[in-house]
N, C-alpha and C positions, 0 to 999 in steps of 0.2 A: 587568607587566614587558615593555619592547618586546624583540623577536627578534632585535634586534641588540644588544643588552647579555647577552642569552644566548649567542649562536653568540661575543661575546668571550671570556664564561666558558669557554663549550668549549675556543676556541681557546688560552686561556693554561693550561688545563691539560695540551693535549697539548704545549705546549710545553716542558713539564719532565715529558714520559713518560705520563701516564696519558692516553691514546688512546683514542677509547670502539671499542665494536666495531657499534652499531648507533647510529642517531638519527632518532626517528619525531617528525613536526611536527604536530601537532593544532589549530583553532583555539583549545583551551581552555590544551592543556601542553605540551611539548617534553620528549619520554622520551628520555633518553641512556641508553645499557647502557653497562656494564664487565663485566670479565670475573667480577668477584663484586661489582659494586656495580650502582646504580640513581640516577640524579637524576632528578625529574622537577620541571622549571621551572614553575608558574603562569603564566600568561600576566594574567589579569584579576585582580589582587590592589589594584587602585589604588596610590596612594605605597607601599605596603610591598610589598615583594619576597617571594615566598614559595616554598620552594625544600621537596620532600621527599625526603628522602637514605635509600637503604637499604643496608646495608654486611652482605654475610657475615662473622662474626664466625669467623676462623681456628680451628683446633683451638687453638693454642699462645697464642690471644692469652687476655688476661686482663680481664676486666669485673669493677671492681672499685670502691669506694668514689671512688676517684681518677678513675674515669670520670664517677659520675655527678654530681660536684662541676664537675665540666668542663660536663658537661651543662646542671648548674643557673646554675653562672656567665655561658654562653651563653645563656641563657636561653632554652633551647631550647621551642619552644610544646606540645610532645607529642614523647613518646622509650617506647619499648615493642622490647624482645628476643623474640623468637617462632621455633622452631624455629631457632637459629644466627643469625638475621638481628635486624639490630640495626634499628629502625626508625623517622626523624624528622622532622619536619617542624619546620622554621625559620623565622619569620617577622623581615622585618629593616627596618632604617629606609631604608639606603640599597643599592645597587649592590656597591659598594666591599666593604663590611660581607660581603657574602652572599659575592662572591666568596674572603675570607680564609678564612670558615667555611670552605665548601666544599674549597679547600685543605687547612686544618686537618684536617677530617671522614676526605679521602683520605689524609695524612702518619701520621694515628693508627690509622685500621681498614681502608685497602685493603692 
């Protein structure tokens, strides 16, 4: 995935609020922090984009049948919960794709 189809994803995310607080660039990945989340970008995934999301899962929120149906439909490549954090890694066909996820991922568990 090039580094400029990522720093777009950043940027249309802070554009509807969710503003990372750190962003470290690696040859291999680009870690974005939140204040309870984590993206880290792939860089060398060839045609598939590959994106791993990690989300503190709230006290109040609710992980529930209905999530992991969401999960299987997105067909998410590996998903595992581990002390409150929810933990995924997505592989996707195109750009486009990765960025709705991604959105999605933050409207539902940030």
């Amino acid at each position: 995935m090039e580094l400029k189809a990522i720093e777009k994803i950043i940027e249309n995310l802070k554009e509807i609020g969710y503003k990372p607080t750190d962003t470290r660039v690696t040859e291999d990945v680009t870690q974005v922090f939140y204040d309870s989340a984590q993206i880290i970008f792939h860089h060398h995934t060839g045609k598939k984009p590959t994106v791993s999301l990690y989300f503190e899962l709230k006290y109040k929120t609710k992980f529930n049948q209905e999530n992991v149906d969401y999960l299987n439909k997105k067909q998410v490549h590996y998903w595992s919960i581990y002390k409150g954090w929810l933990e995924t890694t997505y592989v996707t066909t195109n750009e486009k794709d990765l960025e709705e996820t991604v959105k999605e991922f933050f409207d539902k568990y940030y």
